[in-house]
N, C-alpha and C positions, 0 to 999 in steps of 0.2 A: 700377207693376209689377202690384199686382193687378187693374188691372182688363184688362192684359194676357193673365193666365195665366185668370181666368175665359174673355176671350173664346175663347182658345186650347181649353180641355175643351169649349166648348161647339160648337165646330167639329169636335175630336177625337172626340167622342161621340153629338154631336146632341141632346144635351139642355142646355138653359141650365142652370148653378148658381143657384142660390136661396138668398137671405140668410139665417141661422139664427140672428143672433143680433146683437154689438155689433162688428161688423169680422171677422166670421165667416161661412162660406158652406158649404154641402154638395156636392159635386157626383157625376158619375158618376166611378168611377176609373177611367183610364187603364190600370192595370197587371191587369186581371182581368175578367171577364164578370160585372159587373154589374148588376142588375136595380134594384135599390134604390140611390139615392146611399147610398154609403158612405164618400165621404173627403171629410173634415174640412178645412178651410182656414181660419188663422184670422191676420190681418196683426197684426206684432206692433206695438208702439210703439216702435220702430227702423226698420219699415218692411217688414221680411225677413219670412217668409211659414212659417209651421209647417204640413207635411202628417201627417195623420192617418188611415189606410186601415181601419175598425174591421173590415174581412176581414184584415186580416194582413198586408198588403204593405207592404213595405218603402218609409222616405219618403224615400231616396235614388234608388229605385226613381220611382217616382211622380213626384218632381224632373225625373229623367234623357228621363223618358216624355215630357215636359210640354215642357220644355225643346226637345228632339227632334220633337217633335208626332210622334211615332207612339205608339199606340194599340195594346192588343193585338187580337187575332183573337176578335171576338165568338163563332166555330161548334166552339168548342173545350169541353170539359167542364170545367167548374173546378171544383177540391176546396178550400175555405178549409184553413187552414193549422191543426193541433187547435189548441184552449186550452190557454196552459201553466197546470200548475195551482199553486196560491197555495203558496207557500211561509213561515213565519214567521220572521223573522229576528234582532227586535228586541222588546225589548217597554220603552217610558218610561213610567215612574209619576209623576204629579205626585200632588203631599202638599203638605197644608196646614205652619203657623207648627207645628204640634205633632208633624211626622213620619206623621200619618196620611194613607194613601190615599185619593186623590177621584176621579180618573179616571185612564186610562192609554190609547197613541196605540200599537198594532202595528202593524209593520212589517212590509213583505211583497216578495218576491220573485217575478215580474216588479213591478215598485213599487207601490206601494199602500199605503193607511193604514185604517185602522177606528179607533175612537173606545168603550174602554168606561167605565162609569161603577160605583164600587164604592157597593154598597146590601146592607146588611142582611149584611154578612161576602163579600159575594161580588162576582165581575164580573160585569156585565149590559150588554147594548147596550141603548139607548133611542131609541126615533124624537129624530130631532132633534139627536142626539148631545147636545155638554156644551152645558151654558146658559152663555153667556159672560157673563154678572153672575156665576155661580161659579166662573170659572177663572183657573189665582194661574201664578206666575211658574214655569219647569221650574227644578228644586233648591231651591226658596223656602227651606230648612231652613239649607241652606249660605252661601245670600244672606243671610241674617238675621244669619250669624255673621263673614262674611266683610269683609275691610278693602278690595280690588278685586274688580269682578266684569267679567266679558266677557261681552259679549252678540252672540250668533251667530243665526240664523234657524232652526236645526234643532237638533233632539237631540241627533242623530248628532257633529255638532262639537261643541257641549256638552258630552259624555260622553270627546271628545280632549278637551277642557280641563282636565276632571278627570282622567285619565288623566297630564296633565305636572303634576299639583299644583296645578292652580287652580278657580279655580269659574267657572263660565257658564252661563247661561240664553238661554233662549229664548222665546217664547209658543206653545201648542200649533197656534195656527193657519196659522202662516207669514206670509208676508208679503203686501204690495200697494202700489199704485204709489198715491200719496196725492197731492191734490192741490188744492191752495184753494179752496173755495167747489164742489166738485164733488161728484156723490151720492154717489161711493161713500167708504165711512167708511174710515180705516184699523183696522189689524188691533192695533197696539197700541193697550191702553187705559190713557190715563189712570192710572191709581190703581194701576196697578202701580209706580210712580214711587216712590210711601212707601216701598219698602224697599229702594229706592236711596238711600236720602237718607243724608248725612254720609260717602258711599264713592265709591271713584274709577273711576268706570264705562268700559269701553274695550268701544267697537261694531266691528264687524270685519263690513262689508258680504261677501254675495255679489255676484260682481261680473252682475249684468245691471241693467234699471232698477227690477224690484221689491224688489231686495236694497237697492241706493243709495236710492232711496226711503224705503224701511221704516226706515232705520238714520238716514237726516236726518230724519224724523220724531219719530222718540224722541229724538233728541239733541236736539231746538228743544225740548220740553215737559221733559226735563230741570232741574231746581229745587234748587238746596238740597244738593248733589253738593261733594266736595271734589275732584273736577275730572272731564271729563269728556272722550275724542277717541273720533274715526271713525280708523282707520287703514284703508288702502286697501293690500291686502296685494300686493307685489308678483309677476308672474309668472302671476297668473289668466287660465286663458282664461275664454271667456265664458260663464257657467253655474257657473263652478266658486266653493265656498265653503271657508272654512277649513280643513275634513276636507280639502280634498284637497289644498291649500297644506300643510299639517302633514304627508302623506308624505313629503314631499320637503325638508323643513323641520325644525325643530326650538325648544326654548323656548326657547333663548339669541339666536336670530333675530326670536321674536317680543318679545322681553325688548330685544333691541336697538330693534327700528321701536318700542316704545311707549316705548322713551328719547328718541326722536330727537325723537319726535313733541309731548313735553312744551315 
């Protein structure tokens, strides 16, 4: 397929796509008078094709264009579309075993994340954001006290966990698709494992292959746990994690699949 849709812009446009990266390519967009490549194309590990237009267009748009091989009218004036501007929406504080603050991950509308780090009573961004030898599990304080924990990919579900009365974590970083003997590392580490130990840990993947991934990962280095399951929630579409399972859902449903599942 993709080397389909490359040849296809490159006909559509007249300029070839150029590789940018590891299964990723730049090309001219389709959907706009472009001078600079500006859409992103990056093949996923399913095979399916993610568009990215960093002028603004739509990647249904760009799809349709591509798919269609028409091309818009180069002799037209084009306006990029403004910046929407950042909006904050969330803010997660991870704290050490004693309750105190170490860093915190904001949340932003159109999406986005920044990373600050608390120094000398206050918050500060730092190049580099957190150093990952100092960073502990999200809720460490409640993990420490608690007899089950769940373990979700993001905050956001996390904070529904606690919300129905339970506790769940996360690692600030998110997830990645791990893989034996290949460079790239996963995202949990190790040694956050200690303060699993002696509790009865329940993973609750997002469903794509970096959420299954990430969550059979941690479950294989799992040690020393008075038990431990992946549940695979039903009714996800693709992309979707426990937040969005949980609107539609409730705890005596997830209280059911993690009976079923012992």
């Amino acid at each position: 397929m993709i080397d389909q849709v490359l040849l296809k812009l490159s006909q559509m446009t007249g300029v070839k796509p150029i590789r940018s990266g590891h299964n990723r390519w730049k090309a001219i967009c389709p959907c706009h008078p472009d001078k600079n490549p500006s859409l992103s194309i990056t093949l996923r590990n399913d095979g399916g094709l993610l568009y990215h237009c960093f002028a603004g267009c739509d990647w249904k748009d760009v799809r349709q264009a591509i798919d269609n091989g028409v091309s818009v009218s180069y002799n037209i004036d084009y306006k990029p579309p403004e910046r929407e501007k950042r909006v904050l929406v969330a803010t997660y504080v991870y704290r050490d075993e004693y309750n105190n603050p170490l860093y915190r991950k904001l949340r932003f509308i159109p999406k986005n994340f920044s990373l600050q780090v608390y120094k000398n009573g206050k918050w500060v961004s730092e190049k580099g954001g957190v150093n990952r030898s100092l960073a502990v599990l999200y809720n460490l304080p409640e993990i420490i006290s608690a007899s089950t924990v769940f373990i979700v990919e993001g905050e956001k579900a996390a904070n529904k966990l606690t919300e129905w009365g339970l506790v769940g974590t996360c690692s600030f970083d998110g997830a990645s698709i791990y893989k034996k003997n290949a460079t790239a590392k996963p995202k949990w580490q190790v040694r956050y494992n200690k303060y699993l130990e002696n509790k009865h840990v329940v993973l609750l993947p997002d469903n794509d292959p970096p959420g299954i991934s990430h969550m059979s990962y941690i479950y294989s280095t799992l040690q020393n746990v008075k038990s431990k399951k992946i549940i695979q929630l039903p009714g996800l579409a693709y992309g979707d994690d426990f937040y969005d399972w949980s609107l539609l859902n409730d705890i005596s449903m997830l209280r059911e699949l993690w009976a079923k599942s012992k």
